[in-house]
C-alpha positions in Angstrom: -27.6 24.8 9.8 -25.2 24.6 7.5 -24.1 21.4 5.1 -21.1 20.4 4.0 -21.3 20.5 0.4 -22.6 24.8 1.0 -20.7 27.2 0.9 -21.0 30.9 2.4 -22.1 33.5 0.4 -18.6 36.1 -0.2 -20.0 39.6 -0.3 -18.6 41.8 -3.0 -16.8 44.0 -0.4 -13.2 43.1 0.4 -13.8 43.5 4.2 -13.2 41.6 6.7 -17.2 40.2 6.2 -15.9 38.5 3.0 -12.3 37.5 4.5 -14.2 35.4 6.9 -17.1 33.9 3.8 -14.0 32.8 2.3 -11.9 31.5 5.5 -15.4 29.6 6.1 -15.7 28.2 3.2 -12.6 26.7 2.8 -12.6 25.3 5.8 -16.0 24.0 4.5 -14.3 22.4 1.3 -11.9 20.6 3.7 -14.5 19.0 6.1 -16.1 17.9 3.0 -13.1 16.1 1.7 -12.3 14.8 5.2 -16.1 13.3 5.8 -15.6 11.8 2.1 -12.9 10.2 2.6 -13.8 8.8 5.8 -16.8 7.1 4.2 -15.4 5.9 1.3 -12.9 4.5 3.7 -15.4 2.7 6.1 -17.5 1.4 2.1 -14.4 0.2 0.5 -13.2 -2.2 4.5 -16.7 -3.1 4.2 -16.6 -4.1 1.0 -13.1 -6.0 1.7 -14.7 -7.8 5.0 -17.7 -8.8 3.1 -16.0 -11.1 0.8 -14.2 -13.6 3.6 -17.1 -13.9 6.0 -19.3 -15.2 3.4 -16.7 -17.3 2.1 -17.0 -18.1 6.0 -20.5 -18.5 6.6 -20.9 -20.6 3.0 -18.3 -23.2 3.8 -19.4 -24.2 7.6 -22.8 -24.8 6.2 -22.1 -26.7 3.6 -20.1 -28.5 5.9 -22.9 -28.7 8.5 -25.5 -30.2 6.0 -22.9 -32.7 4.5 -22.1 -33.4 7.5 -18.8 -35.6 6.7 -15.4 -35.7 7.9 -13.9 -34.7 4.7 -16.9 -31.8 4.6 -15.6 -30.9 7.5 -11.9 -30.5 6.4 -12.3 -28.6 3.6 -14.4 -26.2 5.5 -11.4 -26.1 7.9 -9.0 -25.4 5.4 -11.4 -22.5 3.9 -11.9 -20.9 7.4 -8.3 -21.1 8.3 -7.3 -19.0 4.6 -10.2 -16.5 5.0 -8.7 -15.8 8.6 -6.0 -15.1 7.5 -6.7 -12.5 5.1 -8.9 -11.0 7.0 -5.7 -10.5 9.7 -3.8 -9.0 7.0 -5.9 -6.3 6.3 -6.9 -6.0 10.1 -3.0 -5.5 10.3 -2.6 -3.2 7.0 -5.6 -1.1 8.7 -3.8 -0.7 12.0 -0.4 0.7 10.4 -2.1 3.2 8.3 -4.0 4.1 11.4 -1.4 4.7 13.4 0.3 6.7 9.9 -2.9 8.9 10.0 -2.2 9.4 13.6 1.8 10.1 13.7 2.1 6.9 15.9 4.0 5.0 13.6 6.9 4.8 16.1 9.8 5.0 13.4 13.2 3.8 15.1 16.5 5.8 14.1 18.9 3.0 14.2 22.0 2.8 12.0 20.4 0.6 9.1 22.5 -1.8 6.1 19.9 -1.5 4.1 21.9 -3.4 1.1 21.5 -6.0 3.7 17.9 -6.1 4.4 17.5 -6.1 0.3 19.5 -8.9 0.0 17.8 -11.0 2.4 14.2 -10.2 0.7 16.5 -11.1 -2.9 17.6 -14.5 -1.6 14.0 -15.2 0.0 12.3 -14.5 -3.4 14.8 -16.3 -5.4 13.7 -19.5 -3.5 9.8 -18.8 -4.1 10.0 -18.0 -7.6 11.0 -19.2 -11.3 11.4 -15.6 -12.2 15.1 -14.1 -13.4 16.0 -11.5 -10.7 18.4 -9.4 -11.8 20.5 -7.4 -8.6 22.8 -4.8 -8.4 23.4 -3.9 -4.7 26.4 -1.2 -3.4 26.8 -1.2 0.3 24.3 1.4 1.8 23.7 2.8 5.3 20.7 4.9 6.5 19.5 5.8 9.6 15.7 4.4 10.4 13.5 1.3 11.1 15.0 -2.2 10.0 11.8 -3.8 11.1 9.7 -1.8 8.6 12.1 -0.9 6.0 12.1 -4.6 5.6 8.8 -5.1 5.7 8.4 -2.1 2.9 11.1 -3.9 1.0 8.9 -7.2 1.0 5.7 -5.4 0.0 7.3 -4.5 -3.1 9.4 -7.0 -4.2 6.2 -9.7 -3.4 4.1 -6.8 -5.5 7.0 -6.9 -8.4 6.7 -10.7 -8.3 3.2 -11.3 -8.1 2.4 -9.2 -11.3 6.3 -10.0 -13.4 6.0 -12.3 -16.6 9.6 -13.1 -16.5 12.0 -10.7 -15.6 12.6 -8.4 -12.4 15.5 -6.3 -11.7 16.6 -4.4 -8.7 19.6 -1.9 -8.1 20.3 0.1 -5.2 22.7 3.3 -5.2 23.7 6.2 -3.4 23.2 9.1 -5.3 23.5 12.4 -4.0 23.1 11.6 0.0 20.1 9.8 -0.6 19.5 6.0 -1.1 18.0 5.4 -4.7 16.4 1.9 -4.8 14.7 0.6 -8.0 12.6 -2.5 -8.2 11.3 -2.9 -12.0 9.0 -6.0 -13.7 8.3 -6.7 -16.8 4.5 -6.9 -16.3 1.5 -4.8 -17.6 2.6 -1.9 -15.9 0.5 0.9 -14.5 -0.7 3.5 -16.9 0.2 6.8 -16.1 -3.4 8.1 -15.2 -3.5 5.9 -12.6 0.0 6.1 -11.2 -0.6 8.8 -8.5 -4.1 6.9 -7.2 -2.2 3.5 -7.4 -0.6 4.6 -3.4 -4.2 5.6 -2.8 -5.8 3.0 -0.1 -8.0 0.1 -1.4 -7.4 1.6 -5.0 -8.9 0.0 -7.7 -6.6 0.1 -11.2 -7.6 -2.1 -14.4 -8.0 -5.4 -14.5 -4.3 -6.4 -15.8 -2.9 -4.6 -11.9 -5.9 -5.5 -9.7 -6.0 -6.3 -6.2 -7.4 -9.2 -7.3 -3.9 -11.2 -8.2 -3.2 -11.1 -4.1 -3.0 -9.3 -1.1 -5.0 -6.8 0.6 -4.6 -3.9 -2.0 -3.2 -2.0 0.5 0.5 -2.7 0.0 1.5 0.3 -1.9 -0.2 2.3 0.6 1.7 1.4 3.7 5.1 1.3 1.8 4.1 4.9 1.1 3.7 5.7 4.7 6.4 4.2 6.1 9.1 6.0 3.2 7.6 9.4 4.2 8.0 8.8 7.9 12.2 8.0 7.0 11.7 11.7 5.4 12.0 10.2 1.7 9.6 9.6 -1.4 8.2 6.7 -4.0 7.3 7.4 -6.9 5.9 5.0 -9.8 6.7 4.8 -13.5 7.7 2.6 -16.3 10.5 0.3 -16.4 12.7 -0.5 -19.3 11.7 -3.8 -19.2 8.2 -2.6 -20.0 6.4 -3.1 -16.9 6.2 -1.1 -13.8 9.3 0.8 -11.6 8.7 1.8 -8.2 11.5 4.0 -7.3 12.4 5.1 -3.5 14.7 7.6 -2.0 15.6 8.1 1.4 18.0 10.1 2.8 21.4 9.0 4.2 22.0 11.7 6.4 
């Protein structure tokens, strides 16, 4: 019997003995990362499911020994927002699942995306104080509206949630690919961390923590759904000292 974390013996011979020590043990190695994965996985939607049921379980009995109608309420109000969340990340969970599977069902639909950005621009105009800066040139692509949009929302919400100030956007063609750039001027993510930040359930300092909002997944799924359109993110600093997520996806 065998564990994961052994490896095979490779005798010194270069036979066909030792081809198949070393075929074993890399397939070895990759069961190994697999299984670890999968439990750090199931630890960290523990971990995340943990927090809202007791928030749960503490608010309907306090209201149950208060036992008031404004008790009562407030638990209400608690339950409701805890339900909520834990939808969210039910949700997030289900996309990436069906990522991990190839089942993301990506539509190839002629797509304006300088459209769908706009649309996200004007929405977060009207939910924040924050200077948005936009430079927009008509661009088409073919792929899913639906979650193109929803990618677009992820980050701008992400952008917003952690800018002091200032964001600015700009989309482009540049060489038959869509280049869009969303940029804050918040605390950034160092560049350690920048390839883990897309990670799932990824925990980065305390300045660019899940903590601020969301399910800490966001990142994650925008990720997915740009691969499945055939492009590519990629994180780095902005000139306005903060963080630039950059996308491109190809027009053609």
């Amino acid at each position: 019997h065998i564990k994961l974390n052994e490896r095979i013996p490779v005798p010194m011979a270069d036979d066909e003995i030792s081809a198949l020590a070393r075929t074993m043990n890399n397939m070895l190695s990759r069961l190994e990362v697999s299984a670890n994965a999968q439990r750090q996985f199931v630890a960290d939607v523990s971990h995340e499911l943990r927090s809202p049921l007791a928030s749960i379980r503490a608010s309907l009995d306090v209201a149950e020994k208060i036992g008031t109608s404004q008790a009562r309420e407030m638990s209400s109000v608690i339950v409701n927002d805890e339900a909520k969340r834990m939808s969210l990340l039910v949700d997030d969970l289900l996309l990436l699942a069906k990522a991990d599977a190839g089942q993301l069902g990506i539509t190839h639909a002629d797509v304006d995306l300088d459209d769908l950005l706009g649309a996200e621009i004007n929405r977060l105009r009207g939910q924040t104080g924050l200077k948005i800066e936009a430079k927009i040139q008509p661009t088409r692509i073919r792929g899913d509206g639906l979650k193109l949009s929803q990618t677009i929302r992820n980050l701008l919400d992400n952008a917003s949630r952690f800018a002091v100030k200032e964001m600015r956007i700009s989309l482009s063609v540049e060489h038959s690919s869509a280049l869009l750039r969303i940029e804050d001027d918040g605390p950034g993510i160092a560049a350690e961390d920048r390839i883990k930040a897309v990670e799932r359930f990824v925990r980065l300092d305390q300045h660019r923590s899940r903590d601020v909002g969301g399910t800490g997944l966001g990142l994650a799924i925008a990720n997915e759904i740009i691969l499945a359109h055939g492009g590519s993110m990629d994180l780095g600093v902005s000139d306005l000292g903060g963080l630039k997520v950059e996308i491109k996806i190809p027009t053609t």
